[in-house]
C-alpha positions in Angstrom: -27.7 133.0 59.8 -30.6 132.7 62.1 -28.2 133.4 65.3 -29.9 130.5 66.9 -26.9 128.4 68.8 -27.4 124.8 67.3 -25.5 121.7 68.9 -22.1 120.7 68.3 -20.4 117.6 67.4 -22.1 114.5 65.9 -25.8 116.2 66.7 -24.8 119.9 65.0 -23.6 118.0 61.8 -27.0 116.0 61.4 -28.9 118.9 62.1 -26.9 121.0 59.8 -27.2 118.2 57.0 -31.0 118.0 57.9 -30.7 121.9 57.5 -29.0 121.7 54.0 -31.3 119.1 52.6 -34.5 121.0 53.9 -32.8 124.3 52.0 -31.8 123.0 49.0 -35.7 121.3 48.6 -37.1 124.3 49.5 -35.2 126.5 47.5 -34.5 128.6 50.6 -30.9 129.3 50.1 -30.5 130.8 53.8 -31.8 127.3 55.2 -29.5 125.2 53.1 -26.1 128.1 53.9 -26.8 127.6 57.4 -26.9 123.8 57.3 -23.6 123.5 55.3 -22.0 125.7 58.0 -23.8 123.7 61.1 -22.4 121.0 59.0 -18.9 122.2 58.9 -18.8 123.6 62.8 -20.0 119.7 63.6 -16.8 118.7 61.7 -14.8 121.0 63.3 -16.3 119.8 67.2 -15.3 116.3 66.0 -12.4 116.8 64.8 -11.0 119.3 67.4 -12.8 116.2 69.6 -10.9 113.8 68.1 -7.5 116.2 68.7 -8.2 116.5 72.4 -8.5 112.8 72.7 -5.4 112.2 71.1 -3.7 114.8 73.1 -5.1 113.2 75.8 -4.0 110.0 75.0 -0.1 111.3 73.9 -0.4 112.9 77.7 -1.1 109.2 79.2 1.1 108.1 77.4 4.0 110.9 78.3 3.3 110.3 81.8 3.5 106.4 81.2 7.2 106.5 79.6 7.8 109.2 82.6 6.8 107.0 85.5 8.7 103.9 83.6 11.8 105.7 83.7 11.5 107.0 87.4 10.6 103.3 88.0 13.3 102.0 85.8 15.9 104.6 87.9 14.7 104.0 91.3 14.8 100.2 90.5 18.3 101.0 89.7 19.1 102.8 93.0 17.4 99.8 95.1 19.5 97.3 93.3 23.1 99.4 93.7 22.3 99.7 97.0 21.7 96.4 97.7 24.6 95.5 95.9 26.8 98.2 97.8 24.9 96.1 100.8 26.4 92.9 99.8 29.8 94.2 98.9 29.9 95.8 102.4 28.3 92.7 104.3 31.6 90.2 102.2 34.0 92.9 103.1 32.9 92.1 106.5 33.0 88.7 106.5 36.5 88.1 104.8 37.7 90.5 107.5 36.8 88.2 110.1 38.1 85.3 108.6 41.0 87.1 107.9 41.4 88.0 111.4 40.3 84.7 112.5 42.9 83.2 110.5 45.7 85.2 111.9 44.5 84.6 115.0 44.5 81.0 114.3 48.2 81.0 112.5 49.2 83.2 116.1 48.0 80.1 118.1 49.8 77.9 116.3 53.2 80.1 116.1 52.9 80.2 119.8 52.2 76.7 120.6 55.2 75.8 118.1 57.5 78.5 120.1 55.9 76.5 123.2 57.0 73.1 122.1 60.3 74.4 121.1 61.1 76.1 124.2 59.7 72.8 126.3 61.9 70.9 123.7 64.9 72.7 124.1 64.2 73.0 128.3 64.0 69.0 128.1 67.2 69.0 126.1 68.8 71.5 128.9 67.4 69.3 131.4 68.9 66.4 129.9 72.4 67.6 129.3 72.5 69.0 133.1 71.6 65.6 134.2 74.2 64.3 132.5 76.4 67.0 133.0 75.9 66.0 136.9 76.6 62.5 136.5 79.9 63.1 134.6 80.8 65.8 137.8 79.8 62.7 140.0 81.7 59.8 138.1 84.4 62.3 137.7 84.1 63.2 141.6 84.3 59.5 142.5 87.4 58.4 139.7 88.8 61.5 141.7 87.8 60.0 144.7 89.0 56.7 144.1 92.2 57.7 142.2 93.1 59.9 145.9 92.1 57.2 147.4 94.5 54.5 145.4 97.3 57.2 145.2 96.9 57.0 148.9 97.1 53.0 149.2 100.4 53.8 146.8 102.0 56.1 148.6 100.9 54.3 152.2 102.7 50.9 150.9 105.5 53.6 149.1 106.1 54.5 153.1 106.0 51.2 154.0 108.3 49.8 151.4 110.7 52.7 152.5 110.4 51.8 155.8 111.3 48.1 155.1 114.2 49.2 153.1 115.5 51.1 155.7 
């Protein structure tokens, strides 16, 4: 080998086949050896090229699937915790109706309990005011029958007093 450093790649295989073909019509052996390895080392440079691309790309690619799944999880956490949201937010509202509702079926038990006790006070009312009339048409039959028991016994006196 001349110990010259040659290009790599795509360059150092041309050369290095340009080397080998330059040998082999010469005759000069050394020429056409060091083409065939300049040849082989631009193989290599491509191919180990070629690796670090796809390495590269299986990297991207990694990364890629990686974020998807953190994306795919926090997506996941958003949505339960909007959901938790929602199932907190109707727990709230059928609380309030629930307490609206009692309070609504306490109204109504006390207006009932209301009218009953105005019901039954009107009922009272009515059988003391009737109560009082029977104590006043009893007073005056009372009256009247002292009254005619007087008349009896004040013509009893006077028939006795006739009779006598």
């Amino acid at each position: 080998m001349s110990g010259e450093r040659t290009a790599g790649g795509l360059v150092g295989k041309i050369a290095g086949k340009l080397k080998t073909v330059a040998g082999a019509t010469s005759g000069n052996a050394t020429l056409e050896r060091e083409g065939r390895l300049q040849e082989a080392q631009g193989d290599a440079d491509l191919e180990a090229r070629e690796q670090r691309a796809e390495a590269r790309q299986r990297e991207a690619e990694a990364e890629l699937v990686e974020e998807k799944a953190a994306t795919e999880a926090e997506t996941d956490a958003l949505r339960n915790e909007v959901e938790a949201r929602r199932r907190e937010e109707q727990i709230e509202r059928d609380r309030q109706q629930a307490e609206q509702r009692a309070a609504a079926s306490a109204a109504e038990d006390k207006r009932e309990a209301e009218d009953r006790l105005r019901a039954e006070e009107h009922v009272a009312t009515a059988q003391e005011t009737q109560a009082e009339r029977e104590r006043i048409a009893a007073a005056e039959q009372a009256v009247r029958l002292e009254q005619d028991a007087r008349r009896a016994e004040a013509r009893a006196d006077q028939i006795d007093g006739e009779g006598n």
